[in-house]
PLY file of the C-alpha trace (Angstrom):
ply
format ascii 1.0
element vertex 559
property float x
property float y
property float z
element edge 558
property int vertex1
property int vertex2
end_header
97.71 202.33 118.27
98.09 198.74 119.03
100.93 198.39 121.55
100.17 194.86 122.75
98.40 191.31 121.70
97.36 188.19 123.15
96.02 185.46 121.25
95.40 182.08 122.38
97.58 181.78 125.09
97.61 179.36 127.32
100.61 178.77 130.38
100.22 175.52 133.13
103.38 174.37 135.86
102.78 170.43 135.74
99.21 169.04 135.18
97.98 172.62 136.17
97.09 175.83 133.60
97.94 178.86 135.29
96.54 181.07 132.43
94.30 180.85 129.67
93.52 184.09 127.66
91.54 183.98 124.98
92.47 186.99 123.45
93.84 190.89 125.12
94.87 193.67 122.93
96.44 196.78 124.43
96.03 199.76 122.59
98.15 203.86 123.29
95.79 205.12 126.15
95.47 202.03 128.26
95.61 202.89 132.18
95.63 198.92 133.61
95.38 198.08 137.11
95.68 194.29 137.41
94.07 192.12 140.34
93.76 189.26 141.26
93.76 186.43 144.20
97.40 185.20 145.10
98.63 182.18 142.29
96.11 183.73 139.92
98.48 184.27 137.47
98.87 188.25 137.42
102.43 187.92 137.15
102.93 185.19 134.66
100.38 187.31 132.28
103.33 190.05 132.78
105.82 188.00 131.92
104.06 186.68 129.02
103.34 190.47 127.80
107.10 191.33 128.51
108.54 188.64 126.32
110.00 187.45 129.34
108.29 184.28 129.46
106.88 182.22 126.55
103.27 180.64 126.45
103.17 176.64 126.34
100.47 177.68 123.62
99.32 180.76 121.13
101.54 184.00 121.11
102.14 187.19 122.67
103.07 189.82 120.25
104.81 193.71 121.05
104.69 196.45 119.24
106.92 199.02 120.73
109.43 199.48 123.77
108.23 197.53 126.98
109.74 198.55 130.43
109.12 196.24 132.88
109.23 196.62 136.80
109.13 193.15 138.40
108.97 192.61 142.02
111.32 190.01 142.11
114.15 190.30 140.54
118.08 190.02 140.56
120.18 192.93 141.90
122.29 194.28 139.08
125.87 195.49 139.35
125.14 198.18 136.55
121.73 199.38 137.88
121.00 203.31 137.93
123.12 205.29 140.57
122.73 208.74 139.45
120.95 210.63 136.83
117.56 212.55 136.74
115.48 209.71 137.19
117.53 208.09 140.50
117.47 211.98 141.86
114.26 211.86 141.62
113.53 208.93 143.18
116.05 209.01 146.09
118.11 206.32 144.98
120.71 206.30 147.30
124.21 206.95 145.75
125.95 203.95 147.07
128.72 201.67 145.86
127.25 198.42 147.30
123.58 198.01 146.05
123.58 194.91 147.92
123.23 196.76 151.33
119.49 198.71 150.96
116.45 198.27 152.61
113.56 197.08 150.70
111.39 200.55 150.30
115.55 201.56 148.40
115.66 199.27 146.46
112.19 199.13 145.00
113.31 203.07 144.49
115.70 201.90 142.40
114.04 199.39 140.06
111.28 202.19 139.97
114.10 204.64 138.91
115.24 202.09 136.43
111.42 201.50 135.27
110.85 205.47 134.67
114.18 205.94 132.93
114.22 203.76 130.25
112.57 204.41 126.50
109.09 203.02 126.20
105.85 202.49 124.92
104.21 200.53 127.48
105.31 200.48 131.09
104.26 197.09 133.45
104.89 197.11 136.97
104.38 194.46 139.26
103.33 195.31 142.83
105.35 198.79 142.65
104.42 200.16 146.16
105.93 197.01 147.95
107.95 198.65 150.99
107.14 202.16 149.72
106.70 205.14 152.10
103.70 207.11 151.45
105.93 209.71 150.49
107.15 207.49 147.67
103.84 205.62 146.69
102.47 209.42 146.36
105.56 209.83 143.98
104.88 206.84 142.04
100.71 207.88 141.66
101.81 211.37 140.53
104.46 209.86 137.81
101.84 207.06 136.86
99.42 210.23 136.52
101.54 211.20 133.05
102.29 207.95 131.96
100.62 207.07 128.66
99.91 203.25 128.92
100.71 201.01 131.46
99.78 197.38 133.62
100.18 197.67 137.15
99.37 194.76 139.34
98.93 196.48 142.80
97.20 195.42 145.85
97.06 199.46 146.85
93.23 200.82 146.67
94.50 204.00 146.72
96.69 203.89 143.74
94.06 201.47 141.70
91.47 204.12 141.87
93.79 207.17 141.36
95.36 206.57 138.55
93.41 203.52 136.00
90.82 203.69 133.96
90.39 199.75 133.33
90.67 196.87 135.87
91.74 193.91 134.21
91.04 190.66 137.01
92.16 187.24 136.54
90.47 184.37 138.11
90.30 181.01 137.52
93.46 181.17 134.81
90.52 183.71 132.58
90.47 187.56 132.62
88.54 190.06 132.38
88.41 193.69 131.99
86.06 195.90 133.84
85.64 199.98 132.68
86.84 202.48 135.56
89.17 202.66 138.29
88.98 200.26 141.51
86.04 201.61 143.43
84.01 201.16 139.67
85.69 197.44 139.71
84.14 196.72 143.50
80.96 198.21 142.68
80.31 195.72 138.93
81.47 193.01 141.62
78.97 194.01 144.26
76.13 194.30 141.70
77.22 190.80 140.32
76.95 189.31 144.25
73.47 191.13 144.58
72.29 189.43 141.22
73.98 186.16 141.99
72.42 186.23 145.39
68.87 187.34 143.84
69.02 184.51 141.30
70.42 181.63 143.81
67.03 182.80 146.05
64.86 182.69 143.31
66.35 178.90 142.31
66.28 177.81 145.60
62.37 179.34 145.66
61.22 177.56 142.56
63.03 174.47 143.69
61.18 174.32 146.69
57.56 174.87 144.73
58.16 172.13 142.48
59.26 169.93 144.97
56.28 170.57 146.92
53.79 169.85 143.52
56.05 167.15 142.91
55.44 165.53 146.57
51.72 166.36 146.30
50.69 164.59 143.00
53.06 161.32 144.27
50.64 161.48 147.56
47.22 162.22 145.27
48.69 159.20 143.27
49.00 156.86 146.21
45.71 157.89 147.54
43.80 156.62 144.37
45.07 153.30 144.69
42.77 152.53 147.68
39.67 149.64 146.72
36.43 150.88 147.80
35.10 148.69 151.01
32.50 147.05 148.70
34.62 145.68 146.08
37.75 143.10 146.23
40.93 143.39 144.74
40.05 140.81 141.94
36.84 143.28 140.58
39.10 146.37 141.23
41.20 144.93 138.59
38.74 144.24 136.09
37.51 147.49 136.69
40.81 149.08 135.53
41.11 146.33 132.78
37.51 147.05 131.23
37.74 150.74 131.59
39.39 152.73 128.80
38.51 156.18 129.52
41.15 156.58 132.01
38.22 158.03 134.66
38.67 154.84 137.02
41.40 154.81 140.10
43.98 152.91 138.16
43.55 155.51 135.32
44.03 158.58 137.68
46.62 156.98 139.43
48.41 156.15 135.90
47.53 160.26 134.83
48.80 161.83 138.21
51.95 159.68 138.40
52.54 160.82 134.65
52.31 164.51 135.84
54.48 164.20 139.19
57.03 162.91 136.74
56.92 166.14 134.32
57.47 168.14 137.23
60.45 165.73 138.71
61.69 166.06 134.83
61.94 170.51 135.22
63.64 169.88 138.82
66.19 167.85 137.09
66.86 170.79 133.78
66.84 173.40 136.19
69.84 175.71 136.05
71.66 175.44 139.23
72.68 178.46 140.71
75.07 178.02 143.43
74.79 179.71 146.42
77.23 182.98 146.53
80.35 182.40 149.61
79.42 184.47 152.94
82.45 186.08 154.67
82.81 184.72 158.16
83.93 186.51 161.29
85.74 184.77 164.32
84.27 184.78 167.80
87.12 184.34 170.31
86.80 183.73 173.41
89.28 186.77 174.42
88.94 186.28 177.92
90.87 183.23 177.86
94.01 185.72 176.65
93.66 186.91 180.41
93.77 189.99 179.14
95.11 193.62 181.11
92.36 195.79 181.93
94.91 198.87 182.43
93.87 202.47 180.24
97.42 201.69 178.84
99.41 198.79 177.34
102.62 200.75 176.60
104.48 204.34 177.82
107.66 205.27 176.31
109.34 208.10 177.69
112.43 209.64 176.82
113.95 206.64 174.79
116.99 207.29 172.51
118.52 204.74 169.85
121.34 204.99 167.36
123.35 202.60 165.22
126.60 203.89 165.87
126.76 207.77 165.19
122.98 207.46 163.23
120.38 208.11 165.78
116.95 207.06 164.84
115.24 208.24 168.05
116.69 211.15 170.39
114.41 211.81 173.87
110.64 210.10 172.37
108.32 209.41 174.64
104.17 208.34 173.66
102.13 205.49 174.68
99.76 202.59 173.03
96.13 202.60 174.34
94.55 199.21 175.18
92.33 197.77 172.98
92.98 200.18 170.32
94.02 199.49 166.66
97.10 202.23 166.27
99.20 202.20 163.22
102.76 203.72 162.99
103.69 205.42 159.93
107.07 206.94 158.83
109.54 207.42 156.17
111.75 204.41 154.85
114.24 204.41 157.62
112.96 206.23 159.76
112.85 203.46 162.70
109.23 201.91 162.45
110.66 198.19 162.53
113.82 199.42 165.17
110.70 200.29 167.21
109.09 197.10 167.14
112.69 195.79 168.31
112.39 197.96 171.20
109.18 196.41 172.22
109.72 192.98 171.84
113.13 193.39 173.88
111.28 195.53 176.56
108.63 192.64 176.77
111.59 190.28 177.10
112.66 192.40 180.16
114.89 195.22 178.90
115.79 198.24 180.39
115.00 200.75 177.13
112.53 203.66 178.04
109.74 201.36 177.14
107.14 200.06 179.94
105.43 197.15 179.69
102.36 197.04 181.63
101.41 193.12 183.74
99.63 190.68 182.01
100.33 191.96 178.42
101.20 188.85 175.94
102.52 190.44 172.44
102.10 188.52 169.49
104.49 189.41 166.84
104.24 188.52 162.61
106.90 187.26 161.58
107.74 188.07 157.99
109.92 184.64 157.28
107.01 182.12 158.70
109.14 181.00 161.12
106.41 179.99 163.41
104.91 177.76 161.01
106.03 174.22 161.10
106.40 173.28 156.96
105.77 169.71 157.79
102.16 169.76 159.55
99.18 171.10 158.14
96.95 173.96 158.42
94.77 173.02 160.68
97.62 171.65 162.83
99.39 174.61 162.58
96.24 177.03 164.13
95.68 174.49 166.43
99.55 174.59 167.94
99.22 177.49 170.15
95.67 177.85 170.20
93.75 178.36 173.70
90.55 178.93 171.96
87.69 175.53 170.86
88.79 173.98 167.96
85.76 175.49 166.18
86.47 178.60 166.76
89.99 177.73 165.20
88.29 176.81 162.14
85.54 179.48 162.27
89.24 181.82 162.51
90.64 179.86 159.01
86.85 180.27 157.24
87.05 184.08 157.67
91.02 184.02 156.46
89.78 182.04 153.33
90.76 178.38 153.85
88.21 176.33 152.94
87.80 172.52 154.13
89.82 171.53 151.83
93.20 173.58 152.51
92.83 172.10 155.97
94.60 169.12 155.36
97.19 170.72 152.57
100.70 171.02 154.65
102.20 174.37 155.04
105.44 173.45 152.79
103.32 173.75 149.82
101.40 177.13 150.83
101.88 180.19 148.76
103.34 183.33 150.55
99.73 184.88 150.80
98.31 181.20 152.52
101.16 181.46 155.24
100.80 185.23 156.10
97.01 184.17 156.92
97.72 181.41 158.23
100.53 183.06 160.50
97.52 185.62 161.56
95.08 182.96 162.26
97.89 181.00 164.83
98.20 184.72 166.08
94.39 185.08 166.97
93.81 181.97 168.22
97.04 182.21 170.67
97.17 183.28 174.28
98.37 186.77 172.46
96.25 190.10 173.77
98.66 192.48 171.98
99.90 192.45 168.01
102.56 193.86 166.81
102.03 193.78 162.86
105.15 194.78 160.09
103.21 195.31 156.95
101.16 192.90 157.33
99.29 193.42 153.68
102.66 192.08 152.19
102.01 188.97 150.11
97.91 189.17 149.97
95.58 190.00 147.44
93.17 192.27 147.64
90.38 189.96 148.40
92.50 188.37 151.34
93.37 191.82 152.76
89.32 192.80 152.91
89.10 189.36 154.90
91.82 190.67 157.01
90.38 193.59 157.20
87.23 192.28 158.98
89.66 189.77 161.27
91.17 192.61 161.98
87.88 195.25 163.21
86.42 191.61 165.10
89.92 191.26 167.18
89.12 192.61 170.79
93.10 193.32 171.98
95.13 195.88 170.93
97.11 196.09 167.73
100.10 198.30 166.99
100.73 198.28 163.09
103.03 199.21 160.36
101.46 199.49 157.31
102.31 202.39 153.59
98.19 201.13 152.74
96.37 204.24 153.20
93.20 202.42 152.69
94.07 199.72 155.18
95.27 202.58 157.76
92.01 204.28 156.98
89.99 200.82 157.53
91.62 199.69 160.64
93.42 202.31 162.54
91.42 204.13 165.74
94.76 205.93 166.58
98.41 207.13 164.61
101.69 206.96 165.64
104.19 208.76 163.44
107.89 209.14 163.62
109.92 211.75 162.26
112.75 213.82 163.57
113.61 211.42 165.51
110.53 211.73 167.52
107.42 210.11 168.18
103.74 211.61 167.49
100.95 210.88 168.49
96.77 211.47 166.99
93.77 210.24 168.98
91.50 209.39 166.04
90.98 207.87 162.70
93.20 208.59 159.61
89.79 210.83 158.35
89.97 212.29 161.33
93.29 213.13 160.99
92.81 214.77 157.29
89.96 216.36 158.72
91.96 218.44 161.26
94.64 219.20 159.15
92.41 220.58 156.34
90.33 222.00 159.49
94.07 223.86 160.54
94.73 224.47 156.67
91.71 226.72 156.79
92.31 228.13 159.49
95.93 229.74 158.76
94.43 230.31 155.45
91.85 232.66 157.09
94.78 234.31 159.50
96.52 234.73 156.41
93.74 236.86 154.96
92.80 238.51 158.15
96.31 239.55 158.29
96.86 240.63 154.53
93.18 242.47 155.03
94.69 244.80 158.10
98.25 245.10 156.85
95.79 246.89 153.69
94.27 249.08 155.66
97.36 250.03 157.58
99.02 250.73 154.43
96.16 252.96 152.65
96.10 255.05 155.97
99.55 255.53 156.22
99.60 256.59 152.52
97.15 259.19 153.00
99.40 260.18 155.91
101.97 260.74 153.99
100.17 261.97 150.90
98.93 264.66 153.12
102.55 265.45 154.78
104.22 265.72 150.67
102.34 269.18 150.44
103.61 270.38 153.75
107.25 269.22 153.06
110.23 271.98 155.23
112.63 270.84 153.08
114.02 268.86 149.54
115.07 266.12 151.73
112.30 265.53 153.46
109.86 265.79 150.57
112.27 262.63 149.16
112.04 260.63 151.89
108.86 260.74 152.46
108.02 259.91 148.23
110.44 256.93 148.57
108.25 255.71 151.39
105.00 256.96 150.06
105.94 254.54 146.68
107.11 251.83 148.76
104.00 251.27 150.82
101.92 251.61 146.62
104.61 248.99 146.00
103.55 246.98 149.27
99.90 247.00 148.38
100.58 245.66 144.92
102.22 242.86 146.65
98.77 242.17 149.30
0 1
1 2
2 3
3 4
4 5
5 6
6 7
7 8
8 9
9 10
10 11
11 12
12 13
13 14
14 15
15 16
16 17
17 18
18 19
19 20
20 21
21 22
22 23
23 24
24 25
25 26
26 27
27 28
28 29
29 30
30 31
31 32
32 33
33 34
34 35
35 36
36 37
37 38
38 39
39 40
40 41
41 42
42 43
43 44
44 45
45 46
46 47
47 48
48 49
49 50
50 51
51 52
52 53
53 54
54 55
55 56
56 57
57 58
58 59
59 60
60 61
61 62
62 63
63 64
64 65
65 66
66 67
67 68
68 69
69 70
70 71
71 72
72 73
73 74
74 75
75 76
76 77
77 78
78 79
79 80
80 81
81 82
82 83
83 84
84 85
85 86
86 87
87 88
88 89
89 90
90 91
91 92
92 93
93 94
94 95
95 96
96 97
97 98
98 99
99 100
100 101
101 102
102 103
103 104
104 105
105 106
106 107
107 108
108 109
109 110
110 111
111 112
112 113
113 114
114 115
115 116
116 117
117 118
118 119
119 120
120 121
121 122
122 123
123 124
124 125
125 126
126 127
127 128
128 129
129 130
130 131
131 132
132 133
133 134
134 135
135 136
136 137
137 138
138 139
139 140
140 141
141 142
142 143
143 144
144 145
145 146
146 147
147 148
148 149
149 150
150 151
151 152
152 153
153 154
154 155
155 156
156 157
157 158
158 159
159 160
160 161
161 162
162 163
163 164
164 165
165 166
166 167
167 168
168 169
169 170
170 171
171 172
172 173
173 174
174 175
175 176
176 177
177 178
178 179
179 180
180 181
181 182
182 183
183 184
184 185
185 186
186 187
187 188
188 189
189 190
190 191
191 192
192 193
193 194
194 195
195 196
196 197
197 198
198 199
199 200
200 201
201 202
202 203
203 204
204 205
205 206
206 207
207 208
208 209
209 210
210 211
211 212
212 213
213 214
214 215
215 216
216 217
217 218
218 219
219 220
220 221
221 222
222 223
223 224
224 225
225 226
226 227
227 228
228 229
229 230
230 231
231 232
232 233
233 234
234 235
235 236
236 237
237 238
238 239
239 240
240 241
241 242
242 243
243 244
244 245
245 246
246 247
247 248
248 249
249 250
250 251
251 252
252 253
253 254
254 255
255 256
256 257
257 258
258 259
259 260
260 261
261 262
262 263
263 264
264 265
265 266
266 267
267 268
268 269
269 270
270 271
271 272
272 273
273 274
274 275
275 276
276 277
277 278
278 279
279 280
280 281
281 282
282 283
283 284
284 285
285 286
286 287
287 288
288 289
289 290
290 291
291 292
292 293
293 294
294 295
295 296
296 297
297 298
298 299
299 300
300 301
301 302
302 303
303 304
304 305
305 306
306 307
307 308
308 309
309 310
310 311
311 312
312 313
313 314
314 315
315 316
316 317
317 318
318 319
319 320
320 321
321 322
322 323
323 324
324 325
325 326
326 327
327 328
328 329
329 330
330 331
331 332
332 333
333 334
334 335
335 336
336 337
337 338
338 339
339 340
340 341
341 342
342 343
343 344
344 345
345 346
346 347
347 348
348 349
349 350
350 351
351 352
352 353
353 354
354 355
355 356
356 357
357 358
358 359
359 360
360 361
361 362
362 363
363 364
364 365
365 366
366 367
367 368
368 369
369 370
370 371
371 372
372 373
373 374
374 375
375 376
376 377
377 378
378 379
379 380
380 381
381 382
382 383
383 384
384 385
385 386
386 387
387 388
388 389
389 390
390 391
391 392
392 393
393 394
394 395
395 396
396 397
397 398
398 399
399 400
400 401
401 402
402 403
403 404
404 405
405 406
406 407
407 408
408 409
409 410
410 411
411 412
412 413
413 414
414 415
415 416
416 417
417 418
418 419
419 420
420 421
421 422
422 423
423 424
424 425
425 426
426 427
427 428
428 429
429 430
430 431
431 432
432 433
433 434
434 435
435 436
436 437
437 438
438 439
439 440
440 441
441 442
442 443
443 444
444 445
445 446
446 447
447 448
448 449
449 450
450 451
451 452
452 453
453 454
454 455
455 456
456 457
457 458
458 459
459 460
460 461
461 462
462 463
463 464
464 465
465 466
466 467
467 468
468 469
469 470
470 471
471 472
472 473
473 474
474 475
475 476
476 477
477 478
478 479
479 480
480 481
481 482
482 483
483 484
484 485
485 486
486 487
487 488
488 489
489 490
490 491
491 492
492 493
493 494
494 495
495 496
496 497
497 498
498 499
499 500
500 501
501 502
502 503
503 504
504 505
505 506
506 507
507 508
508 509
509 510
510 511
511 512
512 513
513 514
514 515
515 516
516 517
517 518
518 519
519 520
520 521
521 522
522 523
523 524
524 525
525 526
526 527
527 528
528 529
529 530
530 531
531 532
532 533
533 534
534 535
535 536
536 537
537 538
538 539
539 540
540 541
541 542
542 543
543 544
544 545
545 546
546 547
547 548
548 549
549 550
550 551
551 552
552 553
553 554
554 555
555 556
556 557
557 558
């Protein structure tokens, strides 16, 4: 059944067309993920779907209930406070809606989402300050929805739970079969072709060009007058003789040939050259950087807000030069945390020790160190202690090209600033980053870049982060908080899984070991007894030892 329809459409702010979609038809069945580089125009096509938002040209037409999800939106006075759906979700039964962190309130608009009567179900970046308890909540209810579009930058939802990949690029779009890791591999085989044909241009280019350069040179060469003859007879020569055999006549032939060849450079199909993803080579000595085993040791530090206590006697510790990310419920204290170790590098007495020579770098989610008025470059340059080509080497492997150089920050998106925020952090005298979700605001193709930023960076990095892939990518060690304590894991998230399914088996096994010898206890104590029923002294005896002769049959039933 058709549910949606797209015909035409066309949406532009100013001179500029956002989207342009020839045609999109959504029919029952459809499991969408939606991706996309930031300004793309993923959310405008959602708003265009939802009715929310009307094309400048062609039409959008809906055929049944939409429920829409939008990451930005109003807080409403009448949104869902109780009910199946906000029990399910954990929406916090409060009378001021205003007061909620951000992982509670997407809860909420999820709860809303979920609850409502539809046909098609459109969510725009629904994990955005999730838990993984509740993005594992979200895959599972996304698992046994019908149709939906979900923009999402999360790998791990994208391949869990769609069957199609719609990307827009360029204002087009285009839908690829499969989930995510189907999506990356179409891409990759499009680079490898891309790459294959752009070598064999560049090839044939050359060959021709070579031919070309050769029958200009065999040209000049037949120009030369024999010794014996002056110019005057030379002429003649070429004037009398028709056959074309003479100098002039070769010359005229081999220039005519040079210039078919210089004619198939010229309607040659350009292939341009495919973009290579750069890495940045700091110079992290200049950081002056602390060669202790350690950067951080907590030990027995306890924080409330008034009678809630987040953390009650914690103690761990950050290794240097490690990537370690710290993972937690909503609420549980990962950003109160950070607090605690920006104040205790400020010189506060909290638990927390600081080791010498240790210069934190913090990401600040409201761009506050980014000066609107002065450009990019300016901006990675205002801290920097590293060359200034290493600065731009640093913006090249974030994604600015030359040309965003020069653009001022004002007028960056929220994706352009986060990057450029990491490439100030870099380049800085910083050794030590301390990273809040720092996947918030970028695209997919920005957080790979990051990614690879990220695995180059020599210091140590302490990071927040609900992306499992990301944590999987980047993380060499795990924090986690709960109970108001702090964890700690030596090792990679597969690690991680690895030991716990590794411990899984292993109680599994005890389990069975157990249940196997509990068995044979049983079957010899009910031969026991079956032997000590025909020997009974007495009535009494004979019924006590029946009742427990048919509760151990009743016991082996159960193993």
């Amino acid at each position: 059944m058709l549910l949606l329809k797209a015909e035409n459409v066309k949406k532009g702010y100013g001179d500029r067309t956002v989207l342009e979609v020839d045609s999109l038809l959504i029919y029952t069945g459809d499991k969408i993920g939606v991706v996309g580089a930031n300004g793309a125009g993923k959310t405008t096509l959602l708003e265009i779907l939802s009715g929310t938002l009307e094309p400048d040209e062609g039409r959008a037409e809906r055929f049944g209930e939409i429920s829409y999800c939008r990451q930005f939106q109003e807080k409403r006075a009448d949104a869902v406070q109780n009910g199946y759906e906000a029990k399910r979700w954990k929406v916090p039964d409060r009378e001021d809606f205003g007061v909620v962190s951000g992982g509670e309130e997407m809860r909420q608009k999820l709860a809303e989402a979920f609850g409502g009567e539809r046909h098609v179900l459109l969510l725009d970046e629904p994990t955005a300050n999730l838990d993984q308890e509740g993005i594992g909540q979200l895959i599972g209810q996304l698992a046994r929805v019908e149709t939906f579009l979900c923009i999402s930058h999360d790998r791990n939802l994208l391949n869990a739970v769609c069957t199609q990949i719609l990307e827009v690029a360029d204002g087009k779009i285009r839908l690829y079969p499969g989930n995510y890791q189907a999506y990356e591999q179409s891409r990759e085989q499009e680079r490898q072709t891309k790459e294959k044909e752009y070598g064999e241009y560049v090839q044939e280019k050359a060959r021709l060009e070579a031919v070309y350069r050769s029958k200009k040179e065999s040209a000049v060469r037949m120009v030369k007058i024999p010794k014996n003859m002056t110019p005057r007879e030379a002429h003649l020569q070429d004037f009398l003789t028709v056959s074309g055999r003479n100098s002039g006549g070769r010359q005229k032939s081999m220039n005519r040939a040079a210039e078919n060849v210089r004619k198939r450079i010229e309607h040659m199909e350009v292939k341009e050259k495919p973009a290579q993803e750069t890495a940045m080579r700091l110079r992290f000595d200049r950081t002056d950087p602390p060669e202790s085993r350690r950067i951080l040791e907590a030990k027995h530090v306890s924080f409330s807000y008034g009678d809630h206590v987040i953390f009650k006697d914690a103690s761990f510790s950050v290794r240097n030069r490690k990537k370690t990310a710290l993972t937690g419920e909503n609420g549980s204290g990962k950003t109160t945390l950070f607090r605690l170790i920006e104040n205790a590098c400020a010189g506060a007495e909290n638990g927390i020790r600081i080791v010498p020579k240790v210069k934190v770098g913090v990401l600040k989610q409201d761009f506050s160190q980014l000066e609107p008025e002065r450009t990019v470059l300016e901006n990675a340059m205002a801290y920097s202690v590293q060359e200034p080509a290493v600065v731009k080497s640093v913006l090249a492997g974030l994604l600015f090209g030359v040309d965003d150089w020069g653009k001022r920050a004002a007028v960056l998106s929220g994706g352009e600033r986060i990057k450029l925020a990491f490439a100030q952090l870099f380049v800085s005298s910083a050794n030590v980053l301390l990273l809040d979700e720092p996947t918030n605001y970028l695209d997919l193709v920005s957080i790979k870049a990051l990614e690879k930023q990220l695995l180059a960076y020599e210091g140590a990095v302490l990071f927040v982060s609900h992306d499992r892939e990301f944590v999987r990518h980047i993380a060499q060690e795990l924090l986690w908080i709960e109970k108001q304590q702090v964890f700690k894991f030596s090792g990679t998230l597969a690690e991680y899984e690895a030991e716990q399914e590794r411990q899984r088996h292993a109680a599994k096994d005890a389990r069975e070991r157990m249940t196997q010898e509990e068995r044979m206890r049983a079957e010899l104590s009910l031969a026991r007894l079956n032997g000590l029923l025909g020997h009974a002294p007495s009535l009494e005896e004979k019924e006590r030892l029946e009742a427990e002769y048919w509760e151990l049959v009743e016991k082996l039933k159960q193993l």
